[in-house]
DSSP file (Angstrom, degrees, kcal/mol; ACC not computed):
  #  RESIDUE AA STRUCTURE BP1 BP2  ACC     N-H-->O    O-->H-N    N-H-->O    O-->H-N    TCO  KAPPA ALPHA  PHI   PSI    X-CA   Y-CA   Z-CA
    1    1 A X              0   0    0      0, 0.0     2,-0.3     0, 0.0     0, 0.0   0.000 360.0 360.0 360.0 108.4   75.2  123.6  135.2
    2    2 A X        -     0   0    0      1,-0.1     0, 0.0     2,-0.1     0, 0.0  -0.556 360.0-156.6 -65.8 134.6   74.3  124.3  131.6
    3    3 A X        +     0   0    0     -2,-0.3     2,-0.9     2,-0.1    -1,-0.1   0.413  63.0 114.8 -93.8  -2.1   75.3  122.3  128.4
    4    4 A X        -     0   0    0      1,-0.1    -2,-0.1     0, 0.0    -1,-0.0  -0.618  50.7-163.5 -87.7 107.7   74.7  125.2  126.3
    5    5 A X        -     0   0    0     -2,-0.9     2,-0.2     1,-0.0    -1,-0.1   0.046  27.9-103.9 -69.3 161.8   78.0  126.8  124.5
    6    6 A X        -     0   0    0      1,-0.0     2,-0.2     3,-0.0     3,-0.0  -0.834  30.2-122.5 -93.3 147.5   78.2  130.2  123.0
    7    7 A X        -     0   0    0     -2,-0.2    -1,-0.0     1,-0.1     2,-0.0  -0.457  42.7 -95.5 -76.3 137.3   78.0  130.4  119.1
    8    8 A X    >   -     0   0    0     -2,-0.2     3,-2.7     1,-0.1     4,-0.1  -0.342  28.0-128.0 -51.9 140.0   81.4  132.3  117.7
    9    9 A X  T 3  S+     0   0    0      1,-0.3     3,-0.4     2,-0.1    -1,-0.1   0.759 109.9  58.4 -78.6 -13.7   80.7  135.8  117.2
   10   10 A X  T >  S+     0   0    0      1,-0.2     3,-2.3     2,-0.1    -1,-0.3   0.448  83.0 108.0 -98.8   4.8   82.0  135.7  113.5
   11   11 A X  T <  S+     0   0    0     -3,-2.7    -1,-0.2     1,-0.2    -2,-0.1   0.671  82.7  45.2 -77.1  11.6   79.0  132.4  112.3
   12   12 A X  T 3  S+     0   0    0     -3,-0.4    -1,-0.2    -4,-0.1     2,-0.1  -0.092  88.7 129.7-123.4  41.1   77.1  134.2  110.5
   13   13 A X    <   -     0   0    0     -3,-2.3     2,-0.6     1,-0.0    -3,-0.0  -0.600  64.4-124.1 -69.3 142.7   80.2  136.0  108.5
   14   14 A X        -     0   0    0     -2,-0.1     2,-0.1    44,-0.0    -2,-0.1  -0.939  29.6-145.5-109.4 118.5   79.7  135.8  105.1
   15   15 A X        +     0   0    0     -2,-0.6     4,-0.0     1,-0.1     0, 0.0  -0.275  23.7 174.1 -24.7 115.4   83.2  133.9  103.9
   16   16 A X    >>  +     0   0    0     -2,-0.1     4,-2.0     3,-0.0     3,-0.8   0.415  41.0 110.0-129.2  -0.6   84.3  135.0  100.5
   17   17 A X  T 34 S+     0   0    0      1,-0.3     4,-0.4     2,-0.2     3,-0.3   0.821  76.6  49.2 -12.9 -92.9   87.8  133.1  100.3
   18   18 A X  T 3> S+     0   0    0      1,-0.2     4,-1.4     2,-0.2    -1,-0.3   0.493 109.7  50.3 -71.0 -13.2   87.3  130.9   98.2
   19   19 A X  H <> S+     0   0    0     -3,-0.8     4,-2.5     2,-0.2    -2,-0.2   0.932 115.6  49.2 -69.3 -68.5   85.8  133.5   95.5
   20   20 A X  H  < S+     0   0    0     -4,-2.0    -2,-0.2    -3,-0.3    -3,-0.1   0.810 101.5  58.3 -14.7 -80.0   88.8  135.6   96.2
   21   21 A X  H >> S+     0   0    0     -4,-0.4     3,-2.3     2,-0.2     4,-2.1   0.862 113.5  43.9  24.2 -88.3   91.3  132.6   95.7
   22   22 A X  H 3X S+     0   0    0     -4,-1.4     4,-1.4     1,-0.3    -2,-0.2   0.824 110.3  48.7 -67.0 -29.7   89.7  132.2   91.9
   23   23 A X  H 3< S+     0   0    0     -4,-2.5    -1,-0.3     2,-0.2    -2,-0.2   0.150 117.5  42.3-104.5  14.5   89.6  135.3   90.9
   24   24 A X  H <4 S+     0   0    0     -3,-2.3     4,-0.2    -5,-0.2    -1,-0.2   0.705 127.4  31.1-103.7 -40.9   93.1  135.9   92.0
   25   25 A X  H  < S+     0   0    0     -4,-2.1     4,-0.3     2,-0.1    -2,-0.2   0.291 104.0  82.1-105.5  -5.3   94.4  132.8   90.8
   26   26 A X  S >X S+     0   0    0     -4,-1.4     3,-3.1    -5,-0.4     4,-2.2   0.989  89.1  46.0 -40.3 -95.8   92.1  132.4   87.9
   27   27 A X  H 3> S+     0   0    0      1,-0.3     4,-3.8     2,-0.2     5,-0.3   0.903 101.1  65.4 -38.3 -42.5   93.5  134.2   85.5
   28   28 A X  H 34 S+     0   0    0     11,-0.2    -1,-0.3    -4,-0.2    -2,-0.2   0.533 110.0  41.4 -68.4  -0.5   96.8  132.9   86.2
   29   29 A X  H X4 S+     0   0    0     -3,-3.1     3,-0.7    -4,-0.3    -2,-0.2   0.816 113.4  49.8 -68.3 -71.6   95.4  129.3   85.0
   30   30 A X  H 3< S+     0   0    0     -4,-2.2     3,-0.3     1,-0.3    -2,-0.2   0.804 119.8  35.6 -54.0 -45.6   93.7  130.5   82.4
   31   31 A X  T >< S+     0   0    0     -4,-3.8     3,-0.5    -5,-0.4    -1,-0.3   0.243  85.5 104.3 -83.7   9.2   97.1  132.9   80.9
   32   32 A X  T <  S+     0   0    0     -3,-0.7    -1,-0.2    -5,-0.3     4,-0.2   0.497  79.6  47.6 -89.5  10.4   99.8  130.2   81.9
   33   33 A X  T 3  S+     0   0    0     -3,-0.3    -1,-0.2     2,-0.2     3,-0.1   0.658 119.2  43.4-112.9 -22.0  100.3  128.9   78.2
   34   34 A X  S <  S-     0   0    0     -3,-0.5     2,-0.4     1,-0.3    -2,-0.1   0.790 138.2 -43.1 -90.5-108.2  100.6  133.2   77.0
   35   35 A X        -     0   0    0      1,-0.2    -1,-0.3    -4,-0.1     4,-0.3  -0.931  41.4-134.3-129.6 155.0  103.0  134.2   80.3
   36   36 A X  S >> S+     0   0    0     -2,-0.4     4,-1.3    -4,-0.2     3,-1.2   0.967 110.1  47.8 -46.2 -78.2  103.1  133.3   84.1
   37   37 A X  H 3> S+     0   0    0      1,-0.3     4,-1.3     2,-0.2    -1,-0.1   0.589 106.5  55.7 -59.1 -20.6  103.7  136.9   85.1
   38   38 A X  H 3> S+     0   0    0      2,-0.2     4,-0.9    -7,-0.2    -1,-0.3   0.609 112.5  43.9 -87.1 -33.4  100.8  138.2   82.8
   39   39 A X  H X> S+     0   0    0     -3,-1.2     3,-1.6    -4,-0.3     4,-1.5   0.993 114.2  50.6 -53.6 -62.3   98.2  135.8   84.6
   40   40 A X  H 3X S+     0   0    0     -4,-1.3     4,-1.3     1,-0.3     3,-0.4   0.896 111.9  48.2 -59.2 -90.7   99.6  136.7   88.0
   41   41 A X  H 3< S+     0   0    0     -4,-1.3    -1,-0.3     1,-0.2    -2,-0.1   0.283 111.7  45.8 -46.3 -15.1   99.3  140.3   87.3
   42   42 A X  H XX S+     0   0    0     -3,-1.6     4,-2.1    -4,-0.9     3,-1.3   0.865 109.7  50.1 -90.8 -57.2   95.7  140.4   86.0
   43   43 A X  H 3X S+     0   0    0     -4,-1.5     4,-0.8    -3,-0.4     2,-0.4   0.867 111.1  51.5 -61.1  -9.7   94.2  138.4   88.5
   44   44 A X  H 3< S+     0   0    0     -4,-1.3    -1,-0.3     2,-0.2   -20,-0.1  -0.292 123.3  38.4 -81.8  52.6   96.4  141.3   91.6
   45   45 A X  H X> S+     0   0    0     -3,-1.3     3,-1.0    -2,-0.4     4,-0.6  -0.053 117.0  47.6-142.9 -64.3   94.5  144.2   89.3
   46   46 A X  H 3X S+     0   0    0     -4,-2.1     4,-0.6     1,-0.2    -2,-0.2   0.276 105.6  61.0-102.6  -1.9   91.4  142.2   88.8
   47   47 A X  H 3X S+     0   0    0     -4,-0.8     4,-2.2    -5,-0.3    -1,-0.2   0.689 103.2  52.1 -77.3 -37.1   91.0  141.2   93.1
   48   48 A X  H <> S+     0   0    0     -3,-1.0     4,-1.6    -5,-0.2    -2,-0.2   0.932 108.2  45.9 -62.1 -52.3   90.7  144.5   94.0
   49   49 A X  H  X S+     0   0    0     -4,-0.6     4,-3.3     2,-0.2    -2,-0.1   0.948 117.4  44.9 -52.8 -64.8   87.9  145.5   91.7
   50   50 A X  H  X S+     0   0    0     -4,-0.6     4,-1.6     1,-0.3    -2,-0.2   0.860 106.8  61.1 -34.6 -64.6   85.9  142.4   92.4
   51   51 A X  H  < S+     0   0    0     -4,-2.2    -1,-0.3     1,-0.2    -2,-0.2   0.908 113.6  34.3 -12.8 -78.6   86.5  142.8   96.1
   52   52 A X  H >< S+     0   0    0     -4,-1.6     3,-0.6    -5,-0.2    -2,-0.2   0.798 108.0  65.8 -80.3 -20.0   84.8  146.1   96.1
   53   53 A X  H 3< S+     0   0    0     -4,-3.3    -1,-0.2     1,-0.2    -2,-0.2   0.996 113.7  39.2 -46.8 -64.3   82.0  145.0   93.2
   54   54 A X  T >< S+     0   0    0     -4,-1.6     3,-0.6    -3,-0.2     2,-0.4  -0.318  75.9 127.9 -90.8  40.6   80.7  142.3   96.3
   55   55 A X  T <  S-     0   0    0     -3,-0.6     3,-0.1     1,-0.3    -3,-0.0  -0.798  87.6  -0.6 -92.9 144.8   80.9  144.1   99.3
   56   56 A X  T 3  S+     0   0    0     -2,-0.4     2,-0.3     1,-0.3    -1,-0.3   0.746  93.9 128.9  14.8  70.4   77.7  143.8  100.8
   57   57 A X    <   -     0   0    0     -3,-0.6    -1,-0.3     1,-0.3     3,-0.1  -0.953  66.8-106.9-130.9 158.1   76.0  141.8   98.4
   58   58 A X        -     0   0    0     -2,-0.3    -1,-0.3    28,-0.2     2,-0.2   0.386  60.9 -78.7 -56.6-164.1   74.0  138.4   99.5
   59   59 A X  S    S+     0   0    0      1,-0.1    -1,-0.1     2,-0.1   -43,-0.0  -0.756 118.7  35.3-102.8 161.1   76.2  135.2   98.2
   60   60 A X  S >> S+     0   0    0     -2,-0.2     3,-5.9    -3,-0.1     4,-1.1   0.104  79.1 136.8  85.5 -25.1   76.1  134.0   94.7
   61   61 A X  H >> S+     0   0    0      1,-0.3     4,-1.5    -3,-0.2     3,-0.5   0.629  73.9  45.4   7.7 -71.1   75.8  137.9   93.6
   62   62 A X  H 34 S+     0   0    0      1,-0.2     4,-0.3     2,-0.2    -1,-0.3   0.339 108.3  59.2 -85.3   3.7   78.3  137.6   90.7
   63   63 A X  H <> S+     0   0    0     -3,-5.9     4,-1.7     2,-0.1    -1,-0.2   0.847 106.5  52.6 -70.1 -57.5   76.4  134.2   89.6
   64   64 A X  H << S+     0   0    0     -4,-1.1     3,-0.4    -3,-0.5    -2,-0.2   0.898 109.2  43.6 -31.0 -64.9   73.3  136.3   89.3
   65   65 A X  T  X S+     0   0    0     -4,-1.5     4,-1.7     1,-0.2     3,-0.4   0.787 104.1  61.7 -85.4 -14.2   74.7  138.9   87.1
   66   66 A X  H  >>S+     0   0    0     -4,-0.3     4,-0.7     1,-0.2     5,-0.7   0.680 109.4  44.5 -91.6  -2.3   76.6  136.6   84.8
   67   67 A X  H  <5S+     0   0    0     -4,-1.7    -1,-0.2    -3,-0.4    -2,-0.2   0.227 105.6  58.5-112.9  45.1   73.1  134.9   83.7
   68   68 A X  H  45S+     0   0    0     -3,-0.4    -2,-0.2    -5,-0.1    -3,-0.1   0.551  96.2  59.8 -82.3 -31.7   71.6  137.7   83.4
   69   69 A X  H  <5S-     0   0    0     -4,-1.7    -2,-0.1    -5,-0.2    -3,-0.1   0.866 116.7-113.3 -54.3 -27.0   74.3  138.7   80.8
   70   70 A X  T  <5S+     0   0    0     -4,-0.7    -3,-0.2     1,-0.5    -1,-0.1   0.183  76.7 138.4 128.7   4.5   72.9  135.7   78.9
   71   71 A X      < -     0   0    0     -5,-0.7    -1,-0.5     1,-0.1     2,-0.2  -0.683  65.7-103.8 -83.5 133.8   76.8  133.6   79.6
   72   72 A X        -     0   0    0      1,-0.1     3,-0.1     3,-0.0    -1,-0.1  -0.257  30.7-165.1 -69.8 149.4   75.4  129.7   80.6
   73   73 A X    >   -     0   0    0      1,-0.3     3,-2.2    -2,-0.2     4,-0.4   0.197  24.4-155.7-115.9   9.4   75.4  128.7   84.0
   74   74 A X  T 3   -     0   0    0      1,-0.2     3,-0.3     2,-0.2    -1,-0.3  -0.071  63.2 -24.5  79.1-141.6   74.8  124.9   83.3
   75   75 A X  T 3  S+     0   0    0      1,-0.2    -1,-0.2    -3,-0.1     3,-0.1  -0.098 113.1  94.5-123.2  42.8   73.4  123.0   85.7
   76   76 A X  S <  S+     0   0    0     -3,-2.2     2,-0.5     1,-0.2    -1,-0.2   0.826  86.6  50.7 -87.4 -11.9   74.5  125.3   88.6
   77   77 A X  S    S-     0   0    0     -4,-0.4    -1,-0.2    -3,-0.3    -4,-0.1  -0.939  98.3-110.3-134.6 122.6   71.0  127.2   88.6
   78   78 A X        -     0   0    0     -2,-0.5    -2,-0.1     1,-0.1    -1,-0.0  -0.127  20.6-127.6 -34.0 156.7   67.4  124.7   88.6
   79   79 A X  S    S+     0   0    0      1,-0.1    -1,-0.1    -4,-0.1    -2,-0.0   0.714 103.2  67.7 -38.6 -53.3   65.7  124.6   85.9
   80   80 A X  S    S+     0   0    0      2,-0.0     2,-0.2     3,-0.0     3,-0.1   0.515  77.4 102.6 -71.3  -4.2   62.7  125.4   87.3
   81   81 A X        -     0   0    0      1,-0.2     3,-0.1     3,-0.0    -4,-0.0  -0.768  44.3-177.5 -87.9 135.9   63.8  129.3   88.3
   82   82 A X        +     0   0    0      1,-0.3     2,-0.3    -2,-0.2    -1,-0.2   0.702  58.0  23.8 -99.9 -16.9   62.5  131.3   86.1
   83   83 A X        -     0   0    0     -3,-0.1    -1,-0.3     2,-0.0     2,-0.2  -0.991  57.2-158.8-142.7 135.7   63.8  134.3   87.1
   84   84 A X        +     0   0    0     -2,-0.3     2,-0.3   -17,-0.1    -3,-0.0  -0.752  15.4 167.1-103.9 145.5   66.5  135.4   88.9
   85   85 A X              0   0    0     -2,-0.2   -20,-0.0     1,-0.0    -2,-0.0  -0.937 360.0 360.0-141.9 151.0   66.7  138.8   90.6
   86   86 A X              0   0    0     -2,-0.3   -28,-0.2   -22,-0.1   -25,-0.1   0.743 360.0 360.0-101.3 360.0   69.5  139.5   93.2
C-alpha cells in the first residue's frame, strides 16, 4: 500500500484569471464616473488583445514591459534588480 497520491494534471498551469478579471473589469472602475457602458465596453475590446499579447509568456510579463516603458512599479519590483529582462 502506498501513501503517495497523483499530482493533478493541470499544477503546473499557468492561471491567468485574475489578470483577466482586471483588465476586463478595470477599465470599467476606472470609467464609472464618465459612463458604465463605456468602461464595460473597453475592458470586452481590451481582454481580447491582452489575452493574445500573453499567451505563452512566463508570469509577470506585462509587469516587465511596463517598467521598461519607464511607468513606476513601486515597491512591487526589489530594489536591488537592476535590470529586468523578460
Amino acid at each position: 500500500m502506498s501513501d503517495v497520491r497523483e499530482a493533478p494534471r493541470h499544477i503546473d498551469r499557468k492561471n491567468r484569471t485574475f489578470e483577466y478579471v482586471i483588465v476586463l473589469f478595470g477599465p470599467f472602475y476606472l470609467l464609472h464616473t464618465l459612463s458604465l457602458w463605456l468602461g464595460l465596453m473597453v475592458g470586452v475590446v481590451a481582454l481580447p488583445f491582452y489575452v493574445r499579447f500573453v499567451a505563452g509568456k512566463q508570469d509577470g510579463y506585462m509587469l516587465h514591459v511596463l517598467y521598461g516603458l519607464g511607468l513606476p512599479a513601486g515597491n512591487l519590483i526589489s530594489r536591488k534588480i537592476k535590470r529586468l529582462s523578460p
